[in-house]
KEVEX-899371 format. One record per residue (C-alpha): x, y, z negated. Coordinates in steps of 0.05 Angstrom, whole numbers, padded with zeros to 5 digits, always signed. Layout:
<sites>
XYZ;...
</sites>
This chain:
<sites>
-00958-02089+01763;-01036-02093+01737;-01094-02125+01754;-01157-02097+01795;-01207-02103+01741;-01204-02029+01714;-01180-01987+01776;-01217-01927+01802;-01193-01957+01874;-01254-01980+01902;-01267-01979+01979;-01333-01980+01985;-01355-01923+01932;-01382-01867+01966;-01352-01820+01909;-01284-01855+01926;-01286-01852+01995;-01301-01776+01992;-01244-01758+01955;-01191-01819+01941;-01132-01779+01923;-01141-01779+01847;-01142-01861+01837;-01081-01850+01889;-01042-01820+01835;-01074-01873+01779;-01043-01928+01824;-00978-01896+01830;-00973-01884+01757;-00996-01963+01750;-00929-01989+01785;-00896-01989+01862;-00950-02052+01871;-01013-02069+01851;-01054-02132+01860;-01124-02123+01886;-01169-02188+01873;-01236-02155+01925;-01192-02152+01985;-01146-02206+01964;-01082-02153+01972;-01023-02128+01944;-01037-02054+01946;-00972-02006+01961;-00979-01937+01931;-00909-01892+01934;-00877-01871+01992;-00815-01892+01986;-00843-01966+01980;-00882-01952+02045;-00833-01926+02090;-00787-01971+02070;-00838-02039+02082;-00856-02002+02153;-00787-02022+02168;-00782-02087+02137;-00780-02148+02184;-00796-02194+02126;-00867-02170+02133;-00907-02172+02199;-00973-02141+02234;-00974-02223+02255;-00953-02285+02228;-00978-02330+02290;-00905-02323+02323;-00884-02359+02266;-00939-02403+02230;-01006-02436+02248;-01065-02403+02208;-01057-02463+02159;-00993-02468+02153;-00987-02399+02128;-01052-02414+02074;-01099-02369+02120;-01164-02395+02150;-01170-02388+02220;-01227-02333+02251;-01296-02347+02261;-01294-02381+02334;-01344-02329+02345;-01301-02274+02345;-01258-02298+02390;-01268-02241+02448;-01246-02192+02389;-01187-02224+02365;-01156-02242+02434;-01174-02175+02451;-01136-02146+02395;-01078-02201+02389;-01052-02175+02454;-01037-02112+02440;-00971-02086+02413;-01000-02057+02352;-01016-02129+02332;-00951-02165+02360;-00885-02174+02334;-00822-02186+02374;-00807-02208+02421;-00872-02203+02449;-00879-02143+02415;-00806-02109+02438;-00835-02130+02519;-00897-02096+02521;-00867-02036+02491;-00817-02025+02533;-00863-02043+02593;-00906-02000+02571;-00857-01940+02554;-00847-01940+02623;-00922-01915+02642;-00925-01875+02572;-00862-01826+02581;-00849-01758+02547;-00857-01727+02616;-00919-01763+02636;-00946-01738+02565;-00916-01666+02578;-00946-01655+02651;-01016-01667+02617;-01001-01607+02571;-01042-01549+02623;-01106-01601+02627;-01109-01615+02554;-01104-01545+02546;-01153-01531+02596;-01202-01573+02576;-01195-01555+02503;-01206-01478+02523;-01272-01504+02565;-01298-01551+02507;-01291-01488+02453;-01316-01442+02503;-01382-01483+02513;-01386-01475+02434;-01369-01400+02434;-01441-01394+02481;-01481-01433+02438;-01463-01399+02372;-01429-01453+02342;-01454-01526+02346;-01417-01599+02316;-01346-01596+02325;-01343-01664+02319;-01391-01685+02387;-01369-01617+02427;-01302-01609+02416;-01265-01656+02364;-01288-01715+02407;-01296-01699+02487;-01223-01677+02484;-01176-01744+02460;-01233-01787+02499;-01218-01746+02567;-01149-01737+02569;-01147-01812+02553;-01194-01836+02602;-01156-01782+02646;-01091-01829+02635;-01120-01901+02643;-01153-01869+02708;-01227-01882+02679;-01275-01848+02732;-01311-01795+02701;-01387-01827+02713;-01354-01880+02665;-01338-01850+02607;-01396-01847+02561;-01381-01913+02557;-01313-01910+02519;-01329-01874+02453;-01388-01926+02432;-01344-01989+02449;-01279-01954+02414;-01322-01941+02352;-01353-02012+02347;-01287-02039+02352;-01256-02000+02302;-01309-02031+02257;-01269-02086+02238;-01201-02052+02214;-01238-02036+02155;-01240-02079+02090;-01279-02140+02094;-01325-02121+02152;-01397-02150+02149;-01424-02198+02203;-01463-02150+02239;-01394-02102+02248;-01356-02159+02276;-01414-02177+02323;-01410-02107+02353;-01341-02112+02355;-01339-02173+02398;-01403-02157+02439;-01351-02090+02452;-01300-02124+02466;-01330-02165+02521;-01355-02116+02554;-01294-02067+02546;-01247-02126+02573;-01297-02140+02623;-01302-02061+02654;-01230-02057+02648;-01213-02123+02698;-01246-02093+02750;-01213-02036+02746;-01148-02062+02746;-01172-02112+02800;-01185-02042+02839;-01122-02014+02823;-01080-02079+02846;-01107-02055+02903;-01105-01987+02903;-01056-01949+02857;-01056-01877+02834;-01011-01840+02787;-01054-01862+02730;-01040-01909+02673;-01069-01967+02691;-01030-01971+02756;-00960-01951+02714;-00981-02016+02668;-00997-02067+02732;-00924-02038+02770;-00893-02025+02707;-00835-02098+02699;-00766-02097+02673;-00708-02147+02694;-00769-02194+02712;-00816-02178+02655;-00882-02162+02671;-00950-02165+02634;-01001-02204+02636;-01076-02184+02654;-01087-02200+02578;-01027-02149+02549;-01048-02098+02609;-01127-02100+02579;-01105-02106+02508;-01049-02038+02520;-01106-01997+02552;-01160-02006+02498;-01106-01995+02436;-01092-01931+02479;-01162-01910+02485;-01173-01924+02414;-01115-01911+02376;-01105-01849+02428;-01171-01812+02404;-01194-01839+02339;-01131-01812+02297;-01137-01749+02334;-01222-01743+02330;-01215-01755+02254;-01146-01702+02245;-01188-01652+02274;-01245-01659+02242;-01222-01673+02173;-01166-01624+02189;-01224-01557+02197;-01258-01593+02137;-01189-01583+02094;-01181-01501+02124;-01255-01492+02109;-01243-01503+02037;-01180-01475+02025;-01191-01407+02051;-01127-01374+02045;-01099-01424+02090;-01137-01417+02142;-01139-01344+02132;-01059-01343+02140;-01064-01387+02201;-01111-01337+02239;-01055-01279+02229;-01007-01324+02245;-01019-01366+02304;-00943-01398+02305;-00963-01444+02236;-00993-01484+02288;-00946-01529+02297;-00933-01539+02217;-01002-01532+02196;-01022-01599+02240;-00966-01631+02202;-00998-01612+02138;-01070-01635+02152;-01048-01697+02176;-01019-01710+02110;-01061-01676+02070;-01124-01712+02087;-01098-01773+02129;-01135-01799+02189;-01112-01875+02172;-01113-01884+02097;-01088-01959+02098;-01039-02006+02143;-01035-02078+02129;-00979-02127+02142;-00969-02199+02131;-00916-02229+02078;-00876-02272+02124;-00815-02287+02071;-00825-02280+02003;-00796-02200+01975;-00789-02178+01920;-00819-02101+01893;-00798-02072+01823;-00793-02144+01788;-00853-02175+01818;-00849-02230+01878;-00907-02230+01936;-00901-02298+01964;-00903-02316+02039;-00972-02311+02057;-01000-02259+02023;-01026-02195+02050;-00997-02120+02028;-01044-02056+02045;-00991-01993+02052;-01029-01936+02027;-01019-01880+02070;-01059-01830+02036;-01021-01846+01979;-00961-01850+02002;-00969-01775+02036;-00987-01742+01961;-00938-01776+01935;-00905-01718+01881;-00833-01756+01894;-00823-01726+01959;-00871-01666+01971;-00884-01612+01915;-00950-01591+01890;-00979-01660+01944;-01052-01631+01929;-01042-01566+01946;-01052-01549+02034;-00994-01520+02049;-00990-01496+02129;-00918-01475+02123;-00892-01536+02088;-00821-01541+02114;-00800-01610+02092;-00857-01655+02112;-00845-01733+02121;-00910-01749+02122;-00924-01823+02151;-00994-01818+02185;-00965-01841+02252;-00929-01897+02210;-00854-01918+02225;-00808-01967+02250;-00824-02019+02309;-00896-01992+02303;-00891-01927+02307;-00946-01885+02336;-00924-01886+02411;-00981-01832+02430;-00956-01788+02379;-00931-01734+02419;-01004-01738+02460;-01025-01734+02391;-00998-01668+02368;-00999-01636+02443;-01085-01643+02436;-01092-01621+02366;-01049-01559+02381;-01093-01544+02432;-01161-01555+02405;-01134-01511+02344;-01101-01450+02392;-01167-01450+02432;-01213-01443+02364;-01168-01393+02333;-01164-01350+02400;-01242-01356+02415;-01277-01367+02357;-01238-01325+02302;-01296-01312+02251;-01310-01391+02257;-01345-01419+02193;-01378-01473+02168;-01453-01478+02185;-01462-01543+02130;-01430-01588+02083;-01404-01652+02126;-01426-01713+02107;-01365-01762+02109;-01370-01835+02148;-01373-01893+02097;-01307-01925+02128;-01253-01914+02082;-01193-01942+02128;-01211-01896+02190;-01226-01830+02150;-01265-01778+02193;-01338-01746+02179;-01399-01770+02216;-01399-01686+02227;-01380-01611+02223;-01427-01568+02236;-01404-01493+02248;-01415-01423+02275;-01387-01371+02310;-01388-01307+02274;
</sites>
């Protein structure tokens, strides 16, 4: 284990954020655990140490089903954040069991492979429409007219979101998101609050609409959705749908994005993948770890453990480094080379265990598509200019992509 003072991780450098793979493998070589004074974190580089704390119920996404903020040496939020926190408290992604074990199955119910698998022809639809738009215009920003219309739709297609509602989603998802990164500044977590008021606010109605008038959408699924007497609350219902919304398209925005990024610049991959439209399925796999969408996942210490020698006590906070974790040379060869027909791939951007992604199948079913469509209509596609990345270094995407159609 070593201290923070000398390491090339550092969140909020641009040069880091742009490429953080290198002081990945400095960590690694540093120990399985690394203490991080700016963040006030144990960081968790290997992937063996990752997958296996995923699974560990000594550690938790909450502590509050066990401890009172002081009782577990944290200070309490900002009373001002409140909308944010109960907001995000409420969803599974935050919740432990049994809380956590409820909503999950409740929600299973609405969220089933078939449900996912009958959407298959409209995300494939769409996709074909939103590449065909860019075919016309010669190319455009993959990001705004493809990479982002698609997840947002066939989300807001789910929950049952009317379409004149929409342009709504993407802005409040993003402001949210704000404050999963590292030490988020004041005005982030006011956007994320004013967000999530309003986002709560919208989706009430709508529920009180479907209470009483259900569809086959989502949001009816989650009101009839109860088990041997279980049922949730307004609260978990709001909570469920805006994890879904933005769980459901951020990962997938950024995987496509960064995922055409990683194929622009390695050309022989993406040169093998237009003669061979069946790597589709692998190569999505390999993007996902090569340049992962979610580069950190924290959990709470809840009983002391123990890593390589070195005891985190109760009440401290680890940060699982995913983009470590998925170059990690122990388990895949040659982690820095793209590789679309990488056969043995446990990569763990859709996490494991309890929390496992539950949209992950949605997940892969939308960037298949997205890719087939670009690869059948726009097979001379090339980059137009160098992206500029976001400054977020949790969330990774680019703020763009621009490209043409040959």
């Amino acid at each position: 284990m070593a201290g923070s003072s000398d390491l090339a991780f550092d969140p909020w450098d641009p040069a880091f954020v742009a490429d953080p793979y290198p002081a990945y493998a400095e960590l690694r070589a540093r120990g399985r655990v690394v203490r991080y004074e700016p963040t006030d974190q144990w960081l968790v580089p290997h992937h063996a140490d990752v997958s296996a704390l995923l699974r560990d119920r000594r550690l938790g996404r909450t502590y509050q089903h066990r401890f009172g903020h002081e009782e577990f040496g944290r200070t309490p939020p900002p009373p001002e954040h409140e909308p944010f926190h109960t907001l995000n408290d409420h969803g599974m992604l935050d919740l432990e069991p049994p809380d956590h074990t409820r909503i999950r199955r409740l929600v299973s119910k609405a969220f089933t492979p078939r449900t996912v698998e009958r959407l298959k022809p409209y995300v494939e639809g769409l996709a074909d429409e939103l590449v065909a738009g860019l075919v016309r215009n010669g190319g455009g920003d993959l990001l705004t007219d493809v990479a982002e219309p698609l997840p947002v739709a066939v989300i807001a297609e789910m929950l049952g979101i009317p379409e004149a509602d929409r342009g709504q989603l993407r802005p409040w998802s993003a402001d949210i998101c704000g404050m999963y990164e590292l030490n988020p500044s004041q005005e982030t977590a006011a956007k994320a609050v004013r967000a999530s008021v309003e986002f709560s606010e919208y989706l009430r109605e709508l529920i009180a609409v479907r209470r009483k008038e259900p569809g086959d959408d989502l949001v009816s699924g989650l009101i009839a959705a109860h088990d041997e007497g279980d049922r949730l609350t307004e609260q978990e219902m709001i909570s469920t749908a805006v994890l879904l919304l933005n769980a459901g398209h951020e990962a997938t925005v950024n995987a496509t994005v960064n995922g055409w990024w990683a194929l622009f610049r390695n050309p022989d991959q993406l040169a093998a993948l237009r003669a061979d439209h069946s790597l589709v399925p692998s190569a999505i796999e390999e993007l996902m770890r090569y340049d992962t969408p979610l580069q950190l996942f924290e959990r709470w210490v809840l009983d002391d453990i123990e890593i390589d020698g070195t005891t985190i006590p109760r009440g401290s906070e680890i940060a699982m480094l995913f983009g470590s974790a998925n170059h990690d040379p122990a388990v895949f060869s040659n982690p820095s080379r793209l590789d679309l027909t990488r056969g043995d791939n446990p990569h763990i951007s859709f996490s494991a265990g309890i929390h496992y992604c539950i949209g992950a199948p949605l997940a892969r079913i939308e960037l298949a598509a997205s890719m087939t469509a670009l690869l059948r209509q726009a097979p001379a596609l090339t980059l137009a200019a160098e992206p500029e990345r976001k400054p977020n270094f949790v969330i990774r995407g680019l703020s763009g992509l621009r490209v043409e159609v040959g």
